[in-house]
C-alpha positions in Angstrom: 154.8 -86.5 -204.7 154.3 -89.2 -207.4 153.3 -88.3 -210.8 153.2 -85.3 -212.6 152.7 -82.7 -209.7 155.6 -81.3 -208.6 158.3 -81.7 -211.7 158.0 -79.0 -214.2 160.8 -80.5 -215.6 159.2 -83.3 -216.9 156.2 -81.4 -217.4 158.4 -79.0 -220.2 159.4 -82.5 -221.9 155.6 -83.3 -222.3 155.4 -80.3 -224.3 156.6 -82.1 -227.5 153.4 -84.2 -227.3 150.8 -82.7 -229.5 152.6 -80.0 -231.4 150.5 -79.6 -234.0 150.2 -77.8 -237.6 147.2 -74.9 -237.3 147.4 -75.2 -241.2 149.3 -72.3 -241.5 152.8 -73.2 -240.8 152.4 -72.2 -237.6 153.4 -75.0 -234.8 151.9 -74.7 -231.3 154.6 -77.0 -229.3 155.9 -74.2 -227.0 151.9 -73.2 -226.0 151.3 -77.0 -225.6 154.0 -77.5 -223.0 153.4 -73.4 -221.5 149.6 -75.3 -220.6 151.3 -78.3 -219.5 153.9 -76.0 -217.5 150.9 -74.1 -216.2 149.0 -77.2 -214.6 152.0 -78.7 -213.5 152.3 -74.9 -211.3 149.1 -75.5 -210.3 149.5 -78.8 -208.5 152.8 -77.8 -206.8 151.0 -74.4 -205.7 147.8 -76.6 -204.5 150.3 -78.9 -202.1 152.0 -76.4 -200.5 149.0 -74.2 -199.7 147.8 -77.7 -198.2 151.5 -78.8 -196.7 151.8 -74.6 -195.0 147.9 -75.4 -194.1 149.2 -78.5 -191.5 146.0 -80.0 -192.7 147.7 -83.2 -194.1 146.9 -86.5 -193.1 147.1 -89.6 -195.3 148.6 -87.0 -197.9 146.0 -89.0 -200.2 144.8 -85.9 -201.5 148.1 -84.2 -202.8 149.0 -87.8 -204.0 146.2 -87.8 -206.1 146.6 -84.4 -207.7 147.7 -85.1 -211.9 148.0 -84.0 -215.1 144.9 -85.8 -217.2 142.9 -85.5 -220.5 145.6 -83.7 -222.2 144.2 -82.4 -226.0 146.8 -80.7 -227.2 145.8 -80.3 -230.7 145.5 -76.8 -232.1 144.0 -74.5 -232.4 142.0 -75.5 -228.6 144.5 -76.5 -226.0 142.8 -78.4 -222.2 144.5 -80.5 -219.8 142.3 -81.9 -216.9 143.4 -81.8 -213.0 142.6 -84.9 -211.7 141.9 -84.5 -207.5 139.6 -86.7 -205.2 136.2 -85.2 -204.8 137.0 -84.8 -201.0 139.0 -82.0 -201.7 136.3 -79.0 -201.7 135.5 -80.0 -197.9 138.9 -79.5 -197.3 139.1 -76.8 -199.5 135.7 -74.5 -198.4 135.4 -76.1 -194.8 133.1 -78.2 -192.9 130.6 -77.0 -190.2 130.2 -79.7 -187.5 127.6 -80.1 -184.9 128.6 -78.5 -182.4 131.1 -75.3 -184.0 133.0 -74.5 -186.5 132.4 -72.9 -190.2 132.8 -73.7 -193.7 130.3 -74.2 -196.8 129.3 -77.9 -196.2 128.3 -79.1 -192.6 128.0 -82.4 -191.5 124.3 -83.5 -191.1 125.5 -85.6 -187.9 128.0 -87.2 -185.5 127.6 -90.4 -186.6 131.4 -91.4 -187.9 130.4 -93.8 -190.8 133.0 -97.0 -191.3 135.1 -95.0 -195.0 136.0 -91.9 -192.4 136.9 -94.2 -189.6 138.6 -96.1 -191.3 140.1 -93.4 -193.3 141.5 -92.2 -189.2 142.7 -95.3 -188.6 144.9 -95.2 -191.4 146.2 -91.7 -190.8 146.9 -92.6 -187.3 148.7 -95.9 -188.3 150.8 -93.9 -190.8 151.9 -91.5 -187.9 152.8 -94.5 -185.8 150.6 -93.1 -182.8 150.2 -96.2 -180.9 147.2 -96.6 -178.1 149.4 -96.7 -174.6 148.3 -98.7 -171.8 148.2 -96.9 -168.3 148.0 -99.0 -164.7 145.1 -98.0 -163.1 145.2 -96.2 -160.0 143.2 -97.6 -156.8 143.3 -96.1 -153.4 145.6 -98.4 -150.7 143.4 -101.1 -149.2 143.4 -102.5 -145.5 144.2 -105.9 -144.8 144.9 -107.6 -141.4 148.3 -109.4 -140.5 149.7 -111.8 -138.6 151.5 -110.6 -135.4 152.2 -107.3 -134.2 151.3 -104.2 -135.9 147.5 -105.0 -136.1 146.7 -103.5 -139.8 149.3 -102.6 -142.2 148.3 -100.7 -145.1 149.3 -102.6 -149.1 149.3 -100.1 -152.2 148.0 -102.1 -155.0 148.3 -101.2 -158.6 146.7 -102.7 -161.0 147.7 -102.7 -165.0 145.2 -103.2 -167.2 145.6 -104.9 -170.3 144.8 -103.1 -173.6 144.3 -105.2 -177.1 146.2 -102.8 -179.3 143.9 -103.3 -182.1 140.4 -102.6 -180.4 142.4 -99.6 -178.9 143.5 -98.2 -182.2 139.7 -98.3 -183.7 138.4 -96.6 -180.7 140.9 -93.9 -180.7 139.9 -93.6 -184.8 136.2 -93.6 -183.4 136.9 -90.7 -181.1 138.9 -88.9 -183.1 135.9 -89.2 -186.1 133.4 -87.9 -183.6 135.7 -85.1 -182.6 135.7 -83.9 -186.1 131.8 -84.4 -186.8 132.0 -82.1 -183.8 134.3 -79.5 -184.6 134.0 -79.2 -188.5 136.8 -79.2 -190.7 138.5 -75.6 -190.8 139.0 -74.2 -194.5 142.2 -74.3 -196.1 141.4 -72.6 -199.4 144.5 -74.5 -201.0 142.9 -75.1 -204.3 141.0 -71.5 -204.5 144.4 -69.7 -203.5 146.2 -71.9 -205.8 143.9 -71.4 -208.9 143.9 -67.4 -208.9 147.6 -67.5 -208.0 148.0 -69.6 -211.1 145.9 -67.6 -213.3 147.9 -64.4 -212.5 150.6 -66.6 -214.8 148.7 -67.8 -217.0 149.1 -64.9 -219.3 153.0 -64.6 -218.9 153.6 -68.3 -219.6 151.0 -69.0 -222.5 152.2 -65.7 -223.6 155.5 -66.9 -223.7 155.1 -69.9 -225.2 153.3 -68.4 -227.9 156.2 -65.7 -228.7 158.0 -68.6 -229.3 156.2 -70.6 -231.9 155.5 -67.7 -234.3 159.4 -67.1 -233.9 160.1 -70.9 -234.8 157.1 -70.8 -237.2 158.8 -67.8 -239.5 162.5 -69.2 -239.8 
């Protein structure tokens, strides 16, 4: 994954960014980079709770998962997570029409152009390519020449597919399946903040410990 998300490494060198005097002598460098530490944790938990969930498709949603907003000026510390908005369906679940549970539900099973699209693109990046089968029609009867009277022909007949027009109406089919079904929940992000907060205190702890050591030498 690009970015921020999954190197803790460069998330600890980050830390030197906004180590700032509290006016007391004390220097809050190690807490800044124990938050920075911490939200870094938090994306790499949140994509593999997704990754272990097998719900990845275009993988635009762990792609998007950052570090943003950073104030890291004492004595009040915040980072942002920056994640697209689609992420609670696939977080909390989608009911469809016809099954399924989760906390949103989709209204209908119309598949609007952004999701087929959205299909299209997830089944163009798996390289799932429509297939063209021959069509199968039963032997017909024609009369011959000479002995034998009628002789029996098996005729098969390949249709041709434009690969395109197939592609959009396998991303139109497999839209409507999901209006259908729903979209089961994955609790990646839920699972990942609480397992994250269970840290929280250990690492900011840490961090901490550290600074007043550094702060009295």
């Amino acid at each position: 994954m690009p970015g921020l998300q999954n190197s803790v490494k460069t998330l600890d060198y980050l830390g030197n960014i906004g180590g700032t005097d509290r006016g007391d002598s004390l220097r809050l460098s190690k807490s800044a980079q124990s938050l920075l530490k911490l939200a870094g944790l938090l994306i790499e938990t949140a994509s593999d709770n997704l990754e272990a969930s097998k719900h990845v498709s275009t993988g635009n949603t762990i792609s998007s998962m950052k570090v943003v907003n950073a104030d890291l000026k004492a004595p009040v510390m915040s980072v942002d997570i920056q994640i697209l908005k689609t992420y609670k369906f696939i977080d909390q679940g989608v009911k469809g029409t016809r099954g399924g549970a989760g906390k949103y539900a989709f209204k209908n099973e119309w598949a609007g152009k952004k999701m087929r699209a959205a299909i299209e693109k997830w089944l163009r990046t798996r390289s799932k390519r429509a297939k063209t089968y021959p069509s199968k029609y039963r032997p017909y009867s024609t009369k011959t020449q000479g002995k034998g009277g009628i002789e029996q022909k098996d005729v098969g007949i390949k249709k041709k597919v434009d690969a395109a027009k197939s592609m959009k109406s396998l991303a139109w089919a497999v839209s409507v399946a999901i209006k259908r079904k729903g979209i089961p929940r994955t609790l990646f992000f839920t699972k990942a903040i609480k397992e994250t907060q269970k840290k929280a205190k250990k690492v900011l702890g840490e961090g901490l410990k550290l600074d007043i050591i550094e702060s009295i030498k």
